[in-house]
C-alpha positions in Angstrom: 37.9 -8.2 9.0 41.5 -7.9 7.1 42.4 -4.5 6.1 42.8 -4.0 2.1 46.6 -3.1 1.0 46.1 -0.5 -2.3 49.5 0.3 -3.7 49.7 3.6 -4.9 51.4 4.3 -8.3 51.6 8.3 -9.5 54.1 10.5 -9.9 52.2 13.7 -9.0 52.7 13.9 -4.9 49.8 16.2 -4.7 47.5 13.7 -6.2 49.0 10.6 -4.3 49.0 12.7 -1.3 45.3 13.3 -1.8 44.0 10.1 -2.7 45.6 8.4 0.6 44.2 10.3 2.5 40.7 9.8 1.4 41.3 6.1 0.9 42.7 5.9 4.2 39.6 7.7 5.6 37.6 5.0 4.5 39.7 2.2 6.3 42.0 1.1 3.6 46.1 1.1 4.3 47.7 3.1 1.1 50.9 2.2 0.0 52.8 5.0 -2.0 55.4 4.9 -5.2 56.5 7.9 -7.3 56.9 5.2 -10.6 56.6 1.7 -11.7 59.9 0.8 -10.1 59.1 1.8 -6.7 55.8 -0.1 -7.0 57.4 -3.0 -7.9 59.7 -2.7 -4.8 57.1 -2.5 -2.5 55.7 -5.6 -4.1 58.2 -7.2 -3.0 57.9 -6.1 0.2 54.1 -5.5 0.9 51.1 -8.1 0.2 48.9 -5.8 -1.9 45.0 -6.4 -2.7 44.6 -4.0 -5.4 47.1 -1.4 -7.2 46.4 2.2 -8.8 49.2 3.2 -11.4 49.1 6.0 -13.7 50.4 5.6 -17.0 52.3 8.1 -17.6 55.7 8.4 -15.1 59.0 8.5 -15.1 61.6 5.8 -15.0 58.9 2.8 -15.9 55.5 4.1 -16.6 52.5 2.8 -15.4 51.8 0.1 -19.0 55.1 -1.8 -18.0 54.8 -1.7 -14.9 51.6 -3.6 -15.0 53.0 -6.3 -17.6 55.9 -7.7 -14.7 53.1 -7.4 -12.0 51.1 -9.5 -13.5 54.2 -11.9 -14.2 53.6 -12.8 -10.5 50.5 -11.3 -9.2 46.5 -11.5 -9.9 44.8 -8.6 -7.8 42.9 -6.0 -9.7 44.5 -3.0 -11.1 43.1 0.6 -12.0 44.8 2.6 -14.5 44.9 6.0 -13.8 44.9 7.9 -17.8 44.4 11.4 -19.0 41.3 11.5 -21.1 43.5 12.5 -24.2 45.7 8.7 -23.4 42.9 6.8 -25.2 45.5 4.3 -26.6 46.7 4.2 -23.0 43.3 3.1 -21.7 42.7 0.6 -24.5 46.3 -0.9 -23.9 46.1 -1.2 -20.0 43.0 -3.3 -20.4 44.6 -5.7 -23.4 47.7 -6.1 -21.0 45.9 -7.0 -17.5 44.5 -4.2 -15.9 41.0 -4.4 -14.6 39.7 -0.7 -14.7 40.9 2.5 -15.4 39.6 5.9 -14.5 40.5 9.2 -16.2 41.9 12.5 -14.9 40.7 14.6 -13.7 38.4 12.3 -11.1 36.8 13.0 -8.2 37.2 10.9 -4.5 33.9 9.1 -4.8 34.6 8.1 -8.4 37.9 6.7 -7.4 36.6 4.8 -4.7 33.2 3.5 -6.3 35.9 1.7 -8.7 38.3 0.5 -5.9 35.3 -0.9 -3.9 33.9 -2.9 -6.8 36.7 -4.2 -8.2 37.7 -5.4 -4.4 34.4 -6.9 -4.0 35.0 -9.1 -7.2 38.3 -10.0 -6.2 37.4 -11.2 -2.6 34.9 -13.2 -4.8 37.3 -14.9 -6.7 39.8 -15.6 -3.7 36.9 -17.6 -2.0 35.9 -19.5 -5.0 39.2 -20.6 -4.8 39.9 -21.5 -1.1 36.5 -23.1 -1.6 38.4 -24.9 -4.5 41.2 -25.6 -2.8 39.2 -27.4 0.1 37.0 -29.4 -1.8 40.0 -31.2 -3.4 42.1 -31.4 0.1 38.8 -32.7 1.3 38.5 -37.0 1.4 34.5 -36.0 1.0 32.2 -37.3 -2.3 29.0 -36.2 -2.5 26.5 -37.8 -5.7 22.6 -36.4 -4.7 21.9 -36.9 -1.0 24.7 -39.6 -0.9 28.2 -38.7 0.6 31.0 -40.6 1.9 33.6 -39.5 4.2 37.2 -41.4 3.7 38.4 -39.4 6.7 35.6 -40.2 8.9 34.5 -43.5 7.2 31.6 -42.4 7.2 28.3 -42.4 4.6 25.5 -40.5 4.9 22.1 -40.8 3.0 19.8 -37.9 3.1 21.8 -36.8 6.1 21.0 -39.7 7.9 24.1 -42.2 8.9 24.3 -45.6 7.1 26.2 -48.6 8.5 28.3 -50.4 6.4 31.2 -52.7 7.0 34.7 -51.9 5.9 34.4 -54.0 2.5 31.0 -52.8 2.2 32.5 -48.7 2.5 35.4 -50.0 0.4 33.4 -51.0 -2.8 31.1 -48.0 -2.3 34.2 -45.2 -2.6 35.3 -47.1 -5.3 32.3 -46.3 -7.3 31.5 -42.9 -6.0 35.0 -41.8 -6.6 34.3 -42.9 -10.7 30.5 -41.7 -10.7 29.5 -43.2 -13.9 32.1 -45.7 -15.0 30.9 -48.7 -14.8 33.8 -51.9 -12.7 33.2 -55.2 -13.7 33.3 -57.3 -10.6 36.8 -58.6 -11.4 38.1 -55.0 -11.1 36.3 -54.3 -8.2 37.5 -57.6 -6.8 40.7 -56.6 -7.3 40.8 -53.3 -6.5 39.1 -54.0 -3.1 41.2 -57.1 -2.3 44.0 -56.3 -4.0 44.4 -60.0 -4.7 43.3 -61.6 -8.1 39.9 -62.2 -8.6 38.8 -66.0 -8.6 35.1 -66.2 -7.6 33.3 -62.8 -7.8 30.0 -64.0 -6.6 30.5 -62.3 -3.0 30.7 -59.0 -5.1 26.8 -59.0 -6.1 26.3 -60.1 -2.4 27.7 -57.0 -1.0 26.5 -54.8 -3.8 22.6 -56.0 -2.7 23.4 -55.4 1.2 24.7 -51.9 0.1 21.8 -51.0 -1.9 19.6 -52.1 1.0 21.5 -49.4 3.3 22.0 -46.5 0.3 18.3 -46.8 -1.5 14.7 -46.2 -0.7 14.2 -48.8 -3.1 17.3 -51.4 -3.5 14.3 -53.1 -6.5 14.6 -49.8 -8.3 18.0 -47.8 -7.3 18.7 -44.4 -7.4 22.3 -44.4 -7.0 24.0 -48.1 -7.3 23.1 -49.5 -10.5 23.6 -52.8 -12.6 25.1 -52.8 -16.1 24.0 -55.8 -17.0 26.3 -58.2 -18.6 29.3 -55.6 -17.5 29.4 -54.9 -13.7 28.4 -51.6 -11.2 28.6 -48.4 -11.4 27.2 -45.1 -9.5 24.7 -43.0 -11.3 25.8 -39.5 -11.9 23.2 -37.1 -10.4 21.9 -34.0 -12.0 
């Protein structure tokens, strides 16, 4: 598992000296900076997963700090705050910190907060790889139908169906426009790429399709007529 970077922000050595060693106990690599400037330094340097910065320090405090770090950077950040620094507190939060915790605190508190806000933010960087995947991918999925442009390649119900290269043609056509409805001159077209003249082999390969898609090809789940209009794919719920 990939070690968590925290970036260290305080100006008191005694309490940045303290609070690596505990988090460093518990498996995390600390990263330390006396004021905002340094922090941003190591930024630069460092790929950080979460960031601790008190508010009050010399140089750049801990507010400003946090305004060009999030300029460039979206990992969570505690605000460390004297309990008299209400504003403080109020103001980290409206300017993109996560959390803050109030001195004096305690190990356990400190890292209750670092732990959860990690969790969420590990969260969030999977939902996006996830993201990211899904639209590299060449894969549509509509109910227990998917096609596979890399592969070519459909499935229904995880079972593999055979269709022919015109046949897997018109059928990512549709499933890539779930529920827009081609009249058979644009699929002609689109398919051929040649201008459509006689479209009657279009509701001949739409029937062999829906005998190789459907349980029913009489009463279709997934490949419908618009009659009068053309084809489409029925969106699934």
């Amino acid at each position: 598992m990939e070690t968590n970077h925290i970036l260290l922000v305080e100006d008191d050595k005694e309490i940045r000296e303290g609070v690596e060693i505990y988090l460093k106990s518990q498996g995390y690599d600390v990263f330390q900076a006396a004021d905002g400037i340094e922090g941003l330094k190591i930024l630069d340097q460092e790929e950080i997963h979460l960031a601790i910065v008190d508010v009050m320090m010399p140089r750049m405090d801990g507010i400003t700090m946090t305004v060009k770090l999030r300029e460039k950077y979206d990992f969570p950040v505690i605000i460390l705050s004297a309990k008299t620094e209400e504003v403080d507190k109020i103001m980290g939060l409206n300017i993109g910190a996560d959390d803050y915790i109030s001195k004096p605190f305690t190990p356990m508190e400190l890292l209750a907060r670092v732990n959860s806000q990690l969790r969420r933010y590990r969260k969030y960087l999977d939902m996006l790889e996830a993201k990211e995947q899904k639209e590299k991918s060449n894969i549509y999925i509509i109910g227990g139908l998917e096609l596979n442009e890399d592969t070519v390649e459909v499935m229904v119900d995880e079972k593999p169906a055979k269709l022919t290269p015109i046949e897997f043609k018109i059928l990512a056509l549709l499933m890539k426009n779930p529920g827009r409805v081609f009249s058979a001159e644009e699929i002609y077209e689109r398919v051929w790429n040649e201008r459509a003249i006689n479209t009657d082999t279009i509701m001949v390969h739409v029937r062999k399709i829906r005998e190789k898609i459907e349980i029913n090809p009489k009463e279709p789940k997934y490949l419908k007529v618009v009659w009068g209009v053309g084809y489409k794919i029925e969106k699934q719920a």
